[in-house]
VOGU-3710 file (C-alpha; in Angstrom, 3 decimals, decimal comma):
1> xxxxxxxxxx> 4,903/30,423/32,071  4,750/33,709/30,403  6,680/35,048/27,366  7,258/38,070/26,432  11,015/39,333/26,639  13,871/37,239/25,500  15,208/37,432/28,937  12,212/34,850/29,674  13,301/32,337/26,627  15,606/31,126/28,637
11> xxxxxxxxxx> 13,591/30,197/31,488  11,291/28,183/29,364  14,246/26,123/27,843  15,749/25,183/31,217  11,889/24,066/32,248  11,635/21,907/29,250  15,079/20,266/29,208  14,441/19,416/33,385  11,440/17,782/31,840  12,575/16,530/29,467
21> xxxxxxxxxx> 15,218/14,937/31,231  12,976/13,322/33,925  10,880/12,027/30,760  14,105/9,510/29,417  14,982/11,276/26,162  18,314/11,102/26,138  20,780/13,973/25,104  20,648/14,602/21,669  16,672/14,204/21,743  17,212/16,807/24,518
31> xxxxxxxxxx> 18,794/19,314/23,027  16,261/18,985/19,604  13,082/19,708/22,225  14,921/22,979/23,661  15,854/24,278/20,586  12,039/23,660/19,475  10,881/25,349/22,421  13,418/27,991/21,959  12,370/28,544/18,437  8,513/28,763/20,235
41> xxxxxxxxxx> 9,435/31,128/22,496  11,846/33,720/20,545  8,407/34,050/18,345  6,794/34,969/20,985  8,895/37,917/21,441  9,496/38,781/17,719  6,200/38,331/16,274  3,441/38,715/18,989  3,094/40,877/22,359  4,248/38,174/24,635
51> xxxxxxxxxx> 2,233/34,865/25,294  2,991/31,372/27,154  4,792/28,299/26,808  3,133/25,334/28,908  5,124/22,116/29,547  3,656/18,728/30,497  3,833/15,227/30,002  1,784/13,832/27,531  -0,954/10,949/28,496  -1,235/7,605/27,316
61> xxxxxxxxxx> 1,972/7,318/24,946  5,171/8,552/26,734  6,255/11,930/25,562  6,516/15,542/26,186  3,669/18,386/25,268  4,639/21,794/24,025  2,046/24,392/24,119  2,740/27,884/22,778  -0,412/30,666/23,299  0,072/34,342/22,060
71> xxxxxxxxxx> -2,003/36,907/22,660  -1,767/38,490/19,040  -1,800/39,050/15,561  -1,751/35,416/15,522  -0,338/33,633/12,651  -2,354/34,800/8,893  -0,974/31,775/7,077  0,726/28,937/8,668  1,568/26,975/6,128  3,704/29,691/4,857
81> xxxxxxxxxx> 5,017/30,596/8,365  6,426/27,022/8,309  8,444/27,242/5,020  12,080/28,127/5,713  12,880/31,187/4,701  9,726/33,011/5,405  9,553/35,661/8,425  7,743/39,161/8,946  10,616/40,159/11,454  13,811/40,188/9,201
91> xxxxxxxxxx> 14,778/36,802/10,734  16,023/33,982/8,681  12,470/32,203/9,131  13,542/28,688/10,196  11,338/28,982/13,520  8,361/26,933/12,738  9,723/25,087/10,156  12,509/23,885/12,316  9,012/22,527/14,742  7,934/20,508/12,581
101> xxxxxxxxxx> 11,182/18,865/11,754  12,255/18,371/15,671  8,573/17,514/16,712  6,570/14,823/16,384  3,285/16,134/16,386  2,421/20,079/15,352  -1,090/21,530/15,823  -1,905/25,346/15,151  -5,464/26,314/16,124  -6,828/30,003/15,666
111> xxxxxxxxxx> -8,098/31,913/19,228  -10,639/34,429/18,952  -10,441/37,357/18,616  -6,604/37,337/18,109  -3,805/34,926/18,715  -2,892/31,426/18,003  -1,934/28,058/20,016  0,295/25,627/18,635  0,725/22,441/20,149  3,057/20,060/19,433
121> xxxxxxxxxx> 4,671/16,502/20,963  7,771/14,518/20,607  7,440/10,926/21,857  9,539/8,993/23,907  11,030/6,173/21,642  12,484/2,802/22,812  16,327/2,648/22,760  16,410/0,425/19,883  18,994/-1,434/21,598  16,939/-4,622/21,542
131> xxxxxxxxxx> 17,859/-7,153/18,586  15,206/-8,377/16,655  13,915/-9,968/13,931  14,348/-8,418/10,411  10,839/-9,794/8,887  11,306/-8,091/5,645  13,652/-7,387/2,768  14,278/-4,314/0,665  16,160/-4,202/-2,403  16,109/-0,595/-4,730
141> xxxxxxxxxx> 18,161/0,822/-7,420  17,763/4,399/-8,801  20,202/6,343/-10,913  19,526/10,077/-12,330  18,551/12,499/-15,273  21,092/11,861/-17,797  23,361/10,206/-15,611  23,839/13,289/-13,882  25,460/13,855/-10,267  22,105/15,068/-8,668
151> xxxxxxxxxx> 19,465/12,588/-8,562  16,127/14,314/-7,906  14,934/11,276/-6,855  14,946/9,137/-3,353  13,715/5,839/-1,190  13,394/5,582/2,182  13,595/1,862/4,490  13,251/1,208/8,098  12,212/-1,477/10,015  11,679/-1,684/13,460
161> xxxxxxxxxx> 10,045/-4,172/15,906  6,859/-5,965/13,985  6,636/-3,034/11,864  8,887/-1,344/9,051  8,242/1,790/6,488  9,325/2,074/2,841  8,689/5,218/0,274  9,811/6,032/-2,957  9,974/9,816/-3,110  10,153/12,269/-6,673
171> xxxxxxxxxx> 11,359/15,636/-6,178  9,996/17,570/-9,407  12,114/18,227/-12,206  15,705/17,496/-12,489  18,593/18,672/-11,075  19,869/19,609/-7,975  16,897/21,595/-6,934  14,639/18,546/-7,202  17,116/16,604/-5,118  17,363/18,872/-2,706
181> xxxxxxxxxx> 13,082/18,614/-2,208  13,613/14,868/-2,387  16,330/15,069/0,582  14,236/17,460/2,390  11,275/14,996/1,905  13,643/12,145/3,116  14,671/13,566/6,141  11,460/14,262/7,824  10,397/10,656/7,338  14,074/9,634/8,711
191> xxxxxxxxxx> 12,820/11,880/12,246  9,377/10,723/11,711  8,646/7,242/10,425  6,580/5,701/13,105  4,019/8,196/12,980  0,725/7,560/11,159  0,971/8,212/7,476  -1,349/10,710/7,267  0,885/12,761/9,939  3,866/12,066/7,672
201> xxxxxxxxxx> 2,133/13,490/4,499  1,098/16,071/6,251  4,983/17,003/8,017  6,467/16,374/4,838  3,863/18,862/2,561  5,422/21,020/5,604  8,434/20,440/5,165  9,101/20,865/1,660  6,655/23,838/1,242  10,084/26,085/0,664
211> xxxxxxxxxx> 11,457/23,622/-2,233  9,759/22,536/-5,300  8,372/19,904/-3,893  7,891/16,524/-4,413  5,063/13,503/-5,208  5,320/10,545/-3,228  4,458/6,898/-2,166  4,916/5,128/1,377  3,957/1,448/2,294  3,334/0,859/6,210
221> xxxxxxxxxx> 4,348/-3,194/7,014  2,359/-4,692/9,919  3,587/-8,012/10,823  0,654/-8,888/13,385  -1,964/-7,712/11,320  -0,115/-9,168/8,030  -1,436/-5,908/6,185  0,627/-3,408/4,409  -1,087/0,049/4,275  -0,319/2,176/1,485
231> xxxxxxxxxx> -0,723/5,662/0,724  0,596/7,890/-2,157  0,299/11,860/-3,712  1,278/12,203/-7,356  2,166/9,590/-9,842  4,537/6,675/-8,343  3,423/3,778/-8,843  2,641/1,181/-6,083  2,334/-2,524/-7,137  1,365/-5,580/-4,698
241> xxxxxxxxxx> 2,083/-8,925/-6,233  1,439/-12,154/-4,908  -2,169/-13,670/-4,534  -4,668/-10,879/-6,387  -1,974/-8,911/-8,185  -3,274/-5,067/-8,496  -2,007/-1,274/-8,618  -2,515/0,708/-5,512  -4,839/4,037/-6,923  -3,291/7,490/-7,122
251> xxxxxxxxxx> -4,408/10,837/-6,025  -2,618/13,240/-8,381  -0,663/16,428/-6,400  2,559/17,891/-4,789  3,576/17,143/-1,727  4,475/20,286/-0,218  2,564/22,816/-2,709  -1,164/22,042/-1,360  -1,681/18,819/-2,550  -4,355/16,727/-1,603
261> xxxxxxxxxx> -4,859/14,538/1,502  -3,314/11,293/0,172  -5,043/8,205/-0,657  -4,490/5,505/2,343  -5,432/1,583/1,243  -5,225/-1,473/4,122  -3,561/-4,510/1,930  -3,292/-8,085/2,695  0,347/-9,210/3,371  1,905/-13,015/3,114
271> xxxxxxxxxx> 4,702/-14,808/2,766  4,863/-14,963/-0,635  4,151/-10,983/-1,254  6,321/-8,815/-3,415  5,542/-5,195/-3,266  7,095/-2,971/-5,934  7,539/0,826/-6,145  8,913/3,019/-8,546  8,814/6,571/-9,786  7,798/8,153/-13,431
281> xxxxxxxxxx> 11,186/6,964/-14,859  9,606/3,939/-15,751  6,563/3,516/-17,306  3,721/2,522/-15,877  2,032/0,156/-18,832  4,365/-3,234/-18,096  3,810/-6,806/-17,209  4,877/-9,281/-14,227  4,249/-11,608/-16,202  7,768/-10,744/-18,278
291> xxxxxxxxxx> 9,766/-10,789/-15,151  8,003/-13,612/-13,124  11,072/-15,589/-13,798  12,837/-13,519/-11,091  10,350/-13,591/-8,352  12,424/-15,482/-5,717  15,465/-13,193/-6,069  16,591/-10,974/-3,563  14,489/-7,636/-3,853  17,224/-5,663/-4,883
301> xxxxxxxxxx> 18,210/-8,461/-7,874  14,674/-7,837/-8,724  14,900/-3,698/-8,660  17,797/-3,382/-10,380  16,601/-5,659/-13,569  13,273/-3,477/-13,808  15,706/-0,319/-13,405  17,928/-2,155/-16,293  14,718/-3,233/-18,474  12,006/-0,513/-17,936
311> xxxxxxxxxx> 14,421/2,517/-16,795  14,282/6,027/-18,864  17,973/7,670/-19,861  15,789/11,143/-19,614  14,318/11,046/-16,250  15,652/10,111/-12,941  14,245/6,671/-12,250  13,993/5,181/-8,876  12,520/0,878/-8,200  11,914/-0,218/-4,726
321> xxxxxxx> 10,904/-3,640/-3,522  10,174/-5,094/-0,314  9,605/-9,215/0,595  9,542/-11,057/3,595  12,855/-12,322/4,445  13,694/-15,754/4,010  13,085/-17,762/6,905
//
């Protein structure tokens, strides 16, 4: 449907949340995929001269497609189109970056000679309202700079059906500007976590691009498989233990400040696998070996005596473990 009056914004919201609707997302996921068509469409009218919004289902995995095609300027620099705050119209610039915290999925592709498509997705997700199985345990301690209110840094656990997600996340610096990156970064994975890593590198570099920014390490858990898959920007360190012990490699950056595309490692996972996570408030030069006498406590027994042990008073320190649960 064309775009190119806010009179029209309105008809493409109604379109999407009838769709939407006749998809199964329930209210609240509803109301997220209007107000990121909305946000589509009022650019349309701010920032281009008029363009279309196309709605569909997607194929293959249940969800809902989002296609927005203007016929000009186009966007010159997406990445800082998406940072909050940024706008050539005297808006308050949340638009895009308000996208890519409701959707999914968010492509932009250039159109010649002028214009750009952006295509984004939001996936139908089970209810949850199944029980099941908790395969794993997670444990972590953290406390900040100094002692100080704001902790700049954060962790992030979920577990869902055969599968689960667990990060340790360092805004930079100290202070209540490095939390607030850290939150940021936390957020998006809390609206995001069962998409590939990759994707959630990407979102949260996205994300975060109006903060300072942050470095960062998730683990992916597969229980079928019985592989964890790591990946990581900037220097937390990721430790599997159990069978060969070894450090999961690095690729120095900041997340949200063009860092580099992460580094992603498939791991073998068993029974008797301890993974172990923490941020540059401990060091990274110390031994199992000294705290092998704690390896069957519960992971957050075992966080909080590396915190205790290892932990620096001058940096905010964050440990994060992960087991499987007893049977």
């Amino acid at each position: 449907m064309g775009v190119a009056h806010p009179a029209e914004i309105k008809r493409a919201t109604q379109a999407a949340r009838r769709l939407a609707e006749s998809l199964g997302f329930n209210s609240k996921d509803c109301e997220e995929i209007v107000l990121a068509v909305t946000e589509l469409a009022t650019n349309l009218t701010k920032h281009t001269s008029g363009g279309t919004i196309t709605l569909h289902a997607t194929e293959g995995r249940p969800g809902i497609q989002v296609e927005s095609e203007d016929y000009g300027p186009g966007i010159p620099n997406v990445e800082q189109a998406l940072a909050d705050g940024y706008s050539t119209a005297g808006s308050l610039g949340t638009g895009l970056g308000t996208v890519n915290r409701l959707m999914h999925e968010l492509e932009f592709y250039a159109l010649s000679p002028t214009g750009t498509r952006i295509v984004c997705q939001r996936w139908l997700r089970s209810r949850g309202t199944e029980p099941f199985a908790h395969w794993l345990e997670f444990g972590a301690a953290t406390r900040a700079y100094r002692l100080q209110p704001e902790n700049g840094d954060a962790f992030f656990t979920r577990q869902w059906e055969g599968s689960a997600l667990a990060g340790v996340i360092d805004g930079l610096g100290h202070g209540p500007f490095a939390q607030r990156a850290a939150q940021c970064a936390r957020r998006y994975l809390d609206q995001h976590f069962d998409q590939s890593l990759e994707n959630l590198f990407r979102g949260v570099g996205r994300a975060c691009s109006a903060t300072r920014g942050v470095v960062m390490a998730l683990a992916r858990f597969d229980a079928a498989q019985r592989t964890v898959t790591t990946a990581s920007v900037g220097n937390i360190e990721t430790r599997l233990i159990g069978g060969a012990n070894r450090n999961v490699a690095v690729r120095r950056g900041i997340v949200g400040l063009n860092a580099p595309n992460p580094v992603v490692a498939e791991h073998p996972w068993g029974p008797e696998s301890i993974l172990i996570m923490h941020s540059d408030g401990l060091p990274t030069q110390w031994e199992w070996e000294d705290f092998r006498h704690i390896a069957t406590s519960a992971p957050g027994i075992i966080a909080q005596r590396l915190l205790t042990n290892l932990g620096k008073i001058d940096d905010d320190s964050t440990v994060l473990v992960a087991r499987a649960a007893n049977p």
